[in-house]
N, C-alpha and C positions, 0 to 999 in steps of 0.2 A: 418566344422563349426558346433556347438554346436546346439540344438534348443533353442528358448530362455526359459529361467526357470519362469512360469508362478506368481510365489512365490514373485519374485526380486519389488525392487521398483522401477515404473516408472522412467524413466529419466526424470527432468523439460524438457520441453520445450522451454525454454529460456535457454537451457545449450546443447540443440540440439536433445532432446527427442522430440517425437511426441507430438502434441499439442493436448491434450485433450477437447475438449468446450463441450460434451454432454453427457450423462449418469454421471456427478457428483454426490459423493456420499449425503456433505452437501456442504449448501452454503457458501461462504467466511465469516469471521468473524466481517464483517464490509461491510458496502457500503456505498459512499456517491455520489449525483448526484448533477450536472451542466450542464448551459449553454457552448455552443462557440458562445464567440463575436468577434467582427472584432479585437480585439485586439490580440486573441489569434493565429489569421491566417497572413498565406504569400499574397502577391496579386493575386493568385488566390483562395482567398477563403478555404483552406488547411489549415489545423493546423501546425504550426510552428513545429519541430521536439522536440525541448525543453521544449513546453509547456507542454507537456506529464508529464514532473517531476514537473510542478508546478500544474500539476492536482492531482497527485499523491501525492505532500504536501500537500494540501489542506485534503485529504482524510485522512493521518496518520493522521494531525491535528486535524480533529472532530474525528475522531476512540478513540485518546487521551482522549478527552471533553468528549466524548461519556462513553467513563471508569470512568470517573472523574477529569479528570487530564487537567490544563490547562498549558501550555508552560510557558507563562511570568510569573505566578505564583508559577511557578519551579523553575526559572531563581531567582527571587524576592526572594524569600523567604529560597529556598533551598542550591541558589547558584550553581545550576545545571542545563545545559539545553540538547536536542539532536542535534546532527550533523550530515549529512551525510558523511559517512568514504566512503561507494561503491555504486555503480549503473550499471544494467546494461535489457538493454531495447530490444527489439524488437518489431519490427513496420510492421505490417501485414495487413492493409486496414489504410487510412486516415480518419482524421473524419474530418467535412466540418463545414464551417461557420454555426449557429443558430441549430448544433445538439444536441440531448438531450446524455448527454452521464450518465453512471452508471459507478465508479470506487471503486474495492476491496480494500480492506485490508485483508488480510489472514499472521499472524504470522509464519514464517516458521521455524526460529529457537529464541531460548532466553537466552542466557546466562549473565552473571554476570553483565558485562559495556554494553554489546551490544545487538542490536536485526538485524535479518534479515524477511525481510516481503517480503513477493509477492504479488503483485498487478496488476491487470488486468483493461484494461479500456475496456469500451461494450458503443454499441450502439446500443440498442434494444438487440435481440440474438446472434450480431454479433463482434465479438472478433476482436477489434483494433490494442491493440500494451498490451504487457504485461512486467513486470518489476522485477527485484529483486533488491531489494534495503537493503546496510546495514544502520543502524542509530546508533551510541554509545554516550554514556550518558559521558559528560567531565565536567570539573569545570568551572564554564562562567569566569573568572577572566584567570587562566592560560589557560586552553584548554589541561588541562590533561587529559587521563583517569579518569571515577572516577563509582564507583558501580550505577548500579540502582537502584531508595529507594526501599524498601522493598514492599512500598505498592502498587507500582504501577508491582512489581513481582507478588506480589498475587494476583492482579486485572488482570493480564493476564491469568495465570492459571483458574481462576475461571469466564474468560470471557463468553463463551458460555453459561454459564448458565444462567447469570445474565445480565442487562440492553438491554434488548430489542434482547435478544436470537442470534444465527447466520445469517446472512444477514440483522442484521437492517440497516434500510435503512436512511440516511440524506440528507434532498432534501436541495439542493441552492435555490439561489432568481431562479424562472418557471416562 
């Protein structure tokens, strides 16, 4: 067997690669933080396995706002909104009733109709459950394919640099 080639690129971790949390090069492209209320949990206090993706919309969602861009305003006007086409999660400690939690946004690939993003949910330094998610841009009327506008292409590219740099942070209701 081979050594490994120090060159290669990590495997994700959610694809079965070793799971990175420390020595990061930069921070995710996006954060935003929440509570857990009783809503979000099982009867013991445990976050429900699903709500993971609804923390995870919530976060694409001000990432979005955060670029400029607001949803129903897409939908409204453009005749275009996003959907989730893929998901796919791993869940590595649970988060617990009334925790503070921080969840990423990091763009991982961008192409034409679609996007794929990774996202990570933390509590404090401690890595929960992390996620790849795909979302593609369809026509709200039929649910076709349909291109992403231009501007919101450019506003990705030119993310890091502009509107509160990498790791801005969006607090929820504290």
């Amino acid at each position: 067997m081979n050594a490994p080639d120090s060159s290669a690129v990590p495997v994700p971790a959610l694809l079965g690669g070793p799971i990175a949390v420390s020595g990061a090069t930069a921070p995710p492209a996006y954060q935003h933080e929440l509570r857990v209320y009783w809503e979000d949990t099982d009867a013991g206090g445990v976050v429900f396995y699903a709500n993971y993706l609804k923390f995870m919309e919530r976060a694409r969602t001000e990432w979005l706002r955060a670029l400029g861009f607001e949803q129903e305003a897409m939908r409204r006007e453009e005749g275009l909104m996003f959907v989730v086409s893929d998901t796919a999660l791993r869940y590595l400690v649970p988060a617990r009733l009334d925790d503070w939690l921080r969840v990423s946004v990091e763009p991982a690939e961008v192409g034409r109709a679609s996007l794929t993003i990774d996202q990570q949910v933390w509590r404090g330094e401690q890595l929960l459950t992390q996620g790849r998610i795909r979302i593609g841009c369809v026509d709200a009327l039929s649910l076709k394919p349909a291109r992403i506008p231009a501007r919101i292409l450019n506003a990705l590219q030119a993310a890091p640099a502009s509107r509160g740099g990498p790791g801005a942070v969006s607090p929820s209701h504290r």
